[in-house]
C-alpha positions as MATLAB code, in Angstrom:
seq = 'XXXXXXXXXXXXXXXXXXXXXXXXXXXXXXXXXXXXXXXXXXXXXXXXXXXXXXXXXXXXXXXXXXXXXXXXXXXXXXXXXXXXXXXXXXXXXXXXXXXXXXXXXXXXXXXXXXXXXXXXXXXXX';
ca = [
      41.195  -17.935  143.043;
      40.852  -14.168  142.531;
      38.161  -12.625  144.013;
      37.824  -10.910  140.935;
      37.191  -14.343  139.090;
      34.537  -15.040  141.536;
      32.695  -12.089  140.985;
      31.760  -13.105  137.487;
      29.968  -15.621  137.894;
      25.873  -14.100  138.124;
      23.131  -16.005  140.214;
      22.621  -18.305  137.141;
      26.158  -19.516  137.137;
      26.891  -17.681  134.046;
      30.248  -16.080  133.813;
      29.883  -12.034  132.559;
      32.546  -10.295  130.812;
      36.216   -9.418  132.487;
      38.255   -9.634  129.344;
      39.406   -5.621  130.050;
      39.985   -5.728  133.601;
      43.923   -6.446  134.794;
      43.152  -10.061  136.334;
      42.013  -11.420  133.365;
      45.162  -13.114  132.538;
      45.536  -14.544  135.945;
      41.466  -15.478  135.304;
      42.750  -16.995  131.859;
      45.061  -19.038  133.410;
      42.424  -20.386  136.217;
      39.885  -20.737  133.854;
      42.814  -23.176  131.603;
      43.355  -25.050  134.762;
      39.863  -25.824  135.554;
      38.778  -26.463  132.334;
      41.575  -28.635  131.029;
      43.027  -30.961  134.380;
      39.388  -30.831  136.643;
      38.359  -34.543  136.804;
      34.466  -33.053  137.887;
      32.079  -31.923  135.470;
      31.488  -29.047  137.500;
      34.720  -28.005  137.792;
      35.451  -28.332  133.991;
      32.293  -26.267  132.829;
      33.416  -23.447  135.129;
      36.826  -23.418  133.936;
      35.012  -22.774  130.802;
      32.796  -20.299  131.876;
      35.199  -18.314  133.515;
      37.390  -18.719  130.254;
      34.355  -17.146  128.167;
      34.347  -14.340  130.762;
      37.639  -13.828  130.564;
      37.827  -13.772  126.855;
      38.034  -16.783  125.264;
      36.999  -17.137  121.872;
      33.431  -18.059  121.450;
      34.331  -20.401  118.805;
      36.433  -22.534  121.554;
      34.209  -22.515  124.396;
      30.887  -23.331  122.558;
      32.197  -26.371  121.151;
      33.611  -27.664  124.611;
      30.380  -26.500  126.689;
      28.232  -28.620  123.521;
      30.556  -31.929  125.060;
      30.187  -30.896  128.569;
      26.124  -31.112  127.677;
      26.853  -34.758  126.249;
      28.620  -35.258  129.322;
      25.903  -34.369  131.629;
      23.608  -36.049  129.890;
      25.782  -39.302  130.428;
      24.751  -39.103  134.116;
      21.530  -38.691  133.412;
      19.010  -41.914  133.326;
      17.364  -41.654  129.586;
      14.089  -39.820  128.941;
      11.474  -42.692  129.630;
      13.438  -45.099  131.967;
      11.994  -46.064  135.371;
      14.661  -44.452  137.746;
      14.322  -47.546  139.824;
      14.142  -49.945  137.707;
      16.914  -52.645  138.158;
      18.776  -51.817  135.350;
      18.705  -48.469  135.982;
      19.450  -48.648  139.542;
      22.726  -51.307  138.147;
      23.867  -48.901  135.546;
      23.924  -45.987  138.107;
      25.675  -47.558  141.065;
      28.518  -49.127  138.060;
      28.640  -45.136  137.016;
      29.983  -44.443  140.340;
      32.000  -47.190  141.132;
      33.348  -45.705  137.720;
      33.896  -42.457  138.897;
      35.091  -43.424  142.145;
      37.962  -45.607  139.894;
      38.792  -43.059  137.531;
      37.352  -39.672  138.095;
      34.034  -38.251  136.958;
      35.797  -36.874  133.267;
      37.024  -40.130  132.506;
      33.752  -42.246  133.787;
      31.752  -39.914  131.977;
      33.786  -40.176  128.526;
      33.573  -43.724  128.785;
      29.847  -43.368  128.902;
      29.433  -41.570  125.867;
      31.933  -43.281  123.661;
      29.987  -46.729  125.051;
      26.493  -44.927  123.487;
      28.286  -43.565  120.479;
      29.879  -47.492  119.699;
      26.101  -48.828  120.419;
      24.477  -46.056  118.370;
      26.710  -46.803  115.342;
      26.318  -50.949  115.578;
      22.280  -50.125  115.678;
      22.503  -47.984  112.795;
      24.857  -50.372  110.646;
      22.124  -52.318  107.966;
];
C-alpha cells in the first residue's frame, strides 16, 4: 500500500482528505479492494475509509459504513446480556466457529439477516 494511503489515516482511524494529490487513484483502487473482497470487518471499514479520503462520494460510503455498524454490532453480545452466561458464552464460540468456516463478512451477514428474520416473525400479529 502507498505510503501515501497510510498517511491518511489520523490517530482516530479516520481517513482525511487526498482526493487532489496524484496517488489518489492508486488509493481509489486500494480502498475498492479492501472494501469490496476483505473477508474482516476491519479490513472492509478501512477500505472505506480510505475510499472517503480518497474521494468517494459521501452518499456511497455513509450507507456502507451504516452496515459495517450493523455488522459490528453482530459481534457484539446485546445491551443487558450476562457475557458469561451460557448462552452467551454458546452463541459466541458458534460465531467463531462461523468465522473460522466462512470468513468474518460472511459470519457476520449471517448474523444480522438471522436478527432481521427473528425481528420480523416477532413483529408479525
Amino acid at each position: 500500500m502507498p505510503r501515501l494511503c497510510l498517511s491518511t489515516i489520523d490517530s482516530t482511524g479516520q481517513a482525511v482528505g487526498l482526493e487532489a494529490s496524484p496517488q489518489a487513484a492508486e488509493c481509489r483502487a486500494i480502498a475498492e479492494l479492501f472494501s469490496d473482497r476483505s473477508d474482516s470487518l476491519d479490513g472492509h471499514v478501512l477500505g472505506l475509509r480510505l475510499g472517503r479520503a480518497a474521494g468517494w462520494p459521501e452518499a456511497e460510503v455513509e450507507p456502507r459504513l451504516e452496515q459495517a455498524k450493523l455488522l459490528q454490532d453482530a459481534r457484539s453480545i446485546p445491551p443487558g446480556a450476562q457475557p458469561y452466561a451460557c448462552a452467551a458464552v454458546d452463541q459466541s464460540l458458534a460465531l467463531v466457529r462461523d468465522i473460522s468456516n466462512r470468513g468474518e463478512m460472511l459470519a457476520l451477514r449471517a448474523v444480522v439477516a438471522e436478527k432481521a428474520v427473528q425481528a420480523l416473525r416477532t413483529s408479525k400479529p
